[in-house]
N, C-alpha and C positions, 0 to 999 in steps of 0.2 A: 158362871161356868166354872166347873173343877177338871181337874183332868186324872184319868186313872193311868196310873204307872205301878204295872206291874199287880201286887198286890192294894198298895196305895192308892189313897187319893189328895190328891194335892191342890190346895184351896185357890180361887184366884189373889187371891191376898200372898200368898205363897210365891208366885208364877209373879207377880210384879215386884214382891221385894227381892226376888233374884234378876228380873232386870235392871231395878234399881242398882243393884250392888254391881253389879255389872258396869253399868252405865259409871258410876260414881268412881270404878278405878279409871275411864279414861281422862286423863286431862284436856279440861278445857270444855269438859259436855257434863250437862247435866237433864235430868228428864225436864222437859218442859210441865209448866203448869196448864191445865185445861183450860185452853182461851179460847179466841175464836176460830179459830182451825176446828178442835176437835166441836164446838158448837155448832156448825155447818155440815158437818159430813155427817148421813143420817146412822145412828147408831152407837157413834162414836160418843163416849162419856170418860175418858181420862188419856193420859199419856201411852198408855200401853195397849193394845190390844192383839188378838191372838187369834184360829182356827187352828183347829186340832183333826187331823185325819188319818184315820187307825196310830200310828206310833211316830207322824209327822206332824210337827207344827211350826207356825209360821208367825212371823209377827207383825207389827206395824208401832214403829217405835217415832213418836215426836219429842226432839231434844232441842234445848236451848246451849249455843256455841259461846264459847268465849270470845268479845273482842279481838281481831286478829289471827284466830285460828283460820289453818286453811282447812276451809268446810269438806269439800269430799274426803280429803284425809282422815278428819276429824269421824265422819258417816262410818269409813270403812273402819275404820278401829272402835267405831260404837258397835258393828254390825258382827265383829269378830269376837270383842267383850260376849253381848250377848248369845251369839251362838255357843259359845265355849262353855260359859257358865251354866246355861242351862241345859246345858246337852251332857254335861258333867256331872249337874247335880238330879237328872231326868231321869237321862238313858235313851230321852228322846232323838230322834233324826228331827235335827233343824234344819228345815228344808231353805226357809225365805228369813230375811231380817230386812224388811222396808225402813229403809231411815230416813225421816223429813225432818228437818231443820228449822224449827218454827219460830225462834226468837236468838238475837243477837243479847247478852248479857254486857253490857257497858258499863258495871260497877268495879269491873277492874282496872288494872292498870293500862292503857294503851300503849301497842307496840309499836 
């Protein structure tokens, strides 16, 4: 799926490495890899996924948390990342940013 903006169109490859980089300035979250979460939900093939409706879109974002992060804090600052970056680099109205928490990262330090 691509999404037209404006005159553009913008690849879904495009649409995930701005969630990525999104994602990647919050501390303590990173996208999760496609496990068994996204294996079980029918449709679902990676970390990101999206609907697009006329100049709104929505997302469904699974993240992996650092050790020690406190998770809702952690969701709502993934959820403001993502709205901002993509709405910034869009023009889009970010309506929804679903954020589920799908794996605990324990290669850090523990707090």
């Amino acid at each position: 799926m691509s999404v037209r903006v404006g005159g553009a169109t913008v690849a879904d490859e495009a649409i995930v490495s701005m969630v990525r980089g999104a994602v990647s300035g919050v501390p303590g979250a990173r996208l999760d890899l496609p496990g068994r979460v996204s294996r079980v939900i029918p449709g679902r093939r990676g970390p990101v996924e999206w609907a697009l409706k006329g100049q709104a879109i929505t997302f469904d974002v699974d993240v992996c948390a650092a050790y020690g992060c406190v998770l809702p804090r952690l969701a709502a600052s993934v959820r403001d990342a993502v709205a901002g970056h993509v709405g910034a680099m869009t023009g889009l109205d970010v309506r929804v940013v679903d954020v589920t928490v799908t794996g605990i990262d324990r290669s850090g330090p523990e707090r």
